[in-house]
Residue frames as qw, qx, qy, qz and C-alpha x, y, z in Angstrom:
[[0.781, -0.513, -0.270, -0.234, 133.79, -58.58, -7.23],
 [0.627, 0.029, -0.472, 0.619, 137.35, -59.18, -5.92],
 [0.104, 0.434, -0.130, 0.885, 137.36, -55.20, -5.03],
 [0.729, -0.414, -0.001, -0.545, 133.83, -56.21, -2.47],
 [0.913, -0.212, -0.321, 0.137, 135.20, -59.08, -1.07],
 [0.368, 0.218, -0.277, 0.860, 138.51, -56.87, -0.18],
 [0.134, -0.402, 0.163, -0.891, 136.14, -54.12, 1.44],
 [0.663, -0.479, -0.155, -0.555, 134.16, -56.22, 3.18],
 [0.878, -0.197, -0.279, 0.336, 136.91, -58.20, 5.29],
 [0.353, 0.313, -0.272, 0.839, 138.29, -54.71, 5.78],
 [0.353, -0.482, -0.074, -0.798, 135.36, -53.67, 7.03],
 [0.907, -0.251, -0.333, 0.055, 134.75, -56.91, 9.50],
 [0.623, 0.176, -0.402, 0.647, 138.28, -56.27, 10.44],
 [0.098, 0.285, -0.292, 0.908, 137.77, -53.03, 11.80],
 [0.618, -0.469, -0.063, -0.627, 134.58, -53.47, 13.31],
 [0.903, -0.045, -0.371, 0.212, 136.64, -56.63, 15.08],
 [0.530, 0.091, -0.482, 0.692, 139.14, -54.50, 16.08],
 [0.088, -0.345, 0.229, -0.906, 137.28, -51.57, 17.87],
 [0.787, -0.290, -0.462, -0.289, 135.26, -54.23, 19.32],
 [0.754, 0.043, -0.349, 0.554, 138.35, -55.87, 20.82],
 [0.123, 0.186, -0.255, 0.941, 139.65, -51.89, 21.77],
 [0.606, -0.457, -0.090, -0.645, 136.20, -51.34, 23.46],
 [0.875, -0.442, -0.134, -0.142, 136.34, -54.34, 25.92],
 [0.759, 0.015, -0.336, 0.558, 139.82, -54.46, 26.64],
 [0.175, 0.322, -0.343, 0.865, 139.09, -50.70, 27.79],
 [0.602, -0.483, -0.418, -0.479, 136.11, -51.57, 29.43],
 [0.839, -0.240, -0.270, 0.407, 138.04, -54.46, 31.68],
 [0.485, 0.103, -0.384, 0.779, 140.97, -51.81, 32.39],
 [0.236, -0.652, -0.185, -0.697, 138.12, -49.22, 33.33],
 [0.857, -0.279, -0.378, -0.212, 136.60, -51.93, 35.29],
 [0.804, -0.274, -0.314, 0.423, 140.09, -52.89, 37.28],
 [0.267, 0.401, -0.176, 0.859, 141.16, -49.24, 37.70],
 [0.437, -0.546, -0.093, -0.709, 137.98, -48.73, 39.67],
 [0.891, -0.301, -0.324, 0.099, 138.41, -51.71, 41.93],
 [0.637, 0.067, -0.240, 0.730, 141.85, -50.52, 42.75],
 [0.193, -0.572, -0.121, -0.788, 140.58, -47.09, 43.30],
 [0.669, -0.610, 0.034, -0.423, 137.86, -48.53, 46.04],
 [0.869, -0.134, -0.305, 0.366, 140.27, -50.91, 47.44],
 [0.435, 0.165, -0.209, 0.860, 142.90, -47.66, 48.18],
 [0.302, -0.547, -0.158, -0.765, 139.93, -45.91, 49.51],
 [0.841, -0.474, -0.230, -0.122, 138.90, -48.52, 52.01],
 [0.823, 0.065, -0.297, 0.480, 142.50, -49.12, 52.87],
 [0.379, 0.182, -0.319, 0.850, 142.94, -45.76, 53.88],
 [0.034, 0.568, 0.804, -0.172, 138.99, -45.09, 54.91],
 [0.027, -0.271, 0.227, 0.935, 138.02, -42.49, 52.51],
 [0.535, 0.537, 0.565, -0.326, 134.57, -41.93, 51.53],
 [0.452, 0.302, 0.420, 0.727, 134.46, -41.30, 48.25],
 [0.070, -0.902, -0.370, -0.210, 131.93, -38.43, 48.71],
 [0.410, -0.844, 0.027, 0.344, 134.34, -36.94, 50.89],
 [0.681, -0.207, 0.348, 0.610, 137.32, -36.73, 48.69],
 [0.440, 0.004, 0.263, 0.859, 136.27, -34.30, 46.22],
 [0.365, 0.371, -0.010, -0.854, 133.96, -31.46, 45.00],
 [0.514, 0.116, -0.685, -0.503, 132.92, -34.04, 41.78],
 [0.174, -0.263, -0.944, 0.099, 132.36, -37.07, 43.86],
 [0.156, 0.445, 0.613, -0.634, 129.93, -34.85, 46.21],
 [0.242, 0.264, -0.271, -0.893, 128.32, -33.43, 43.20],
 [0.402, 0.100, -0.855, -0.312, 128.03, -37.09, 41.55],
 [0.030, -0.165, -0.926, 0.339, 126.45, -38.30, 45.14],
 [0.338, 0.383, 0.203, -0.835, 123.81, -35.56, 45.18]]
């Protein structure tokens, strides 16, 4: 039983940690994009206008 009690706190673990690694890249996603529309506005750039993808993405 030791050998199940070992695999299942490994297993906890890792589903703990890629939790953790999911939302901590979520949040940087999250503040990369802010920064993004902030340097847009700042310089008044539509996004549509700025690339072939964005206008693709607006459509």
């Amino acid at each position: 039983m030791e050998g199940m009690t070992y695999l299942t706190v490994a297993y906890l673990g890792m589903i703990a940690g890629i939790a953790i690694w999911t939302w901590t890249v979520v949040n940087r996603s999250k503040a990369i994009e802010a920064r993004l529309e902030a340097v847009e506005a700042s310089i008044g750039v539509v996004a549509s206008d700025a690339d072939a993808v964005a206008k693709e993405q607006a459509e």
